[in-house]
N, C-alpha and C positions, 0 to 999 in steps of 0.2 A: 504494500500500500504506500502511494506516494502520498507526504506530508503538502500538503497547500500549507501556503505563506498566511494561511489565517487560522492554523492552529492555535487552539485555545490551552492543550495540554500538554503536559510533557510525552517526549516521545514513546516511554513506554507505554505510556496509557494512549496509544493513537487508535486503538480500536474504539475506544469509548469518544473518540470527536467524533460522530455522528448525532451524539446526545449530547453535546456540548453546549449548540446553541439554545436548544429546549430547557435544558435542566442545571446550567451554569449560574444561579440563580444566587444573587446575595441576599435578601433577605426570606425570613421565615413563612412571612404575608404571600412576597412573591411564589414561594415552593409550593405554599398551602391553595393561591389561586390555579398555579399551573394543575397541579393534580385535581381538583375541583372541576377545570377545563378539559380534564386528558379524557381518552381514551382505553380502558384496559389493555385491549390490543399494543399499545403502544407503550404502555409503563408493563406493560411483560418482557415486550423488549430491551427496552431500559435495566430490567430488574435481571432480567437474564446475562446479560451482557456484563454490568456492574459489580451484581453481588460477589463473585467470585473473587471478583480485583479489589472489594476493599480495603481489607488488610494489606495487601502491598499500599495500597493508594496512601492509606496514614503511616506505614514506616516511611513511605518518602517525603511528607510533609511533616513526620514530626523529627525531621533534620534541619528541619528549619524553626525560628523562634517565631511565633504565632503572633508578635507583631510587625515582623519584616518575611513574609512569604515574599516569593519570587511570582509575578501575576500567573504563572502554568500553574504553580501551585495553589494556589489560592482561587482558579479554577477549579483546582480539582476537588478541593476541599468540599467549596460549594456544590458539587456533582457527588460526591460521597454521602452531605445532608440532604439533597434530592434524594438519593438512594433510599435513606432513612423514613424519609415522607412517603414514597411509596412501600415498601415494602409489607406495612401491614397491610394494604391494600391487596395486594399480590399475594399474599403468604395467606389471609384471613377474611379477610370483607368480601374478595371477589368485586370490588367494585370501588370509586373512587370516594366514595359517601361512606360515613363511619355506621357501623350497624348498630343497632342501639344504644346510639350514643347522644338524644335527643337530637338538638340543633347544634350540633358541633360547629363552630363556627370563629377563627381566628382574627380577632378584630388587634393590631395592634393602634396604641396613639404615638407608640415609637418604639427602631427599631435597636437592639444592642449597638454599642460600641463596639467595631473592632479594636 
């Protein structure tokens, strides 16, 4: 696979730029709408692809000091916490809506500090 000049991640995670630009997401809000928005079909893919790579994904970011990531990494992190937002979806719900979990619903008025 050839890397385009608009890689988001580092290169061993180059199979995972196809989900870069969907699920590259800095805030919580944002990860909680896109999955809200998604499709199962599509966060299976995501999930499939991902899950396997997370733990390399955090040994290679946690070489870095979590207030100066390098932007691939800090990519990737943010595709790691996507992972996360889906997964019980994919693992449990079968769908992108929490199952009895009344009006689950993530309103932030702000978002963490990096």
């Amino acid at each position: 696979m050839t890397r385009t000049t608009h890689a988001q991640l580092p290169e061993q995670f180059s199979t995972l730029e196809p989900f870069a630009r969907t699920w590259c997401l800095e805030t919580e809000s944002q990860r909680w709408d896109q999955r809200m928005a998604g499709d199962m079909t599509a966060m299976q893919a995501f999930y499939d692809a991902g899950f396997p790579l997370i733990q390399d994904a955090l040994v290679y970011c946690d070489k870095f000091p979590l207030d100066d990531l390098p932007e691939d990494a800090r990519q990737l992190l943010h595709l790691v916490h996507s992972l996360i937002m889906v997964a019980m979806c994919v693992e449990i719900w079968h769908q992108p809506e929490v199952v009895d979990g009344a009006d689950a619903v993530i309103t932030r008025v702000s978002d963490p500090d990096y």
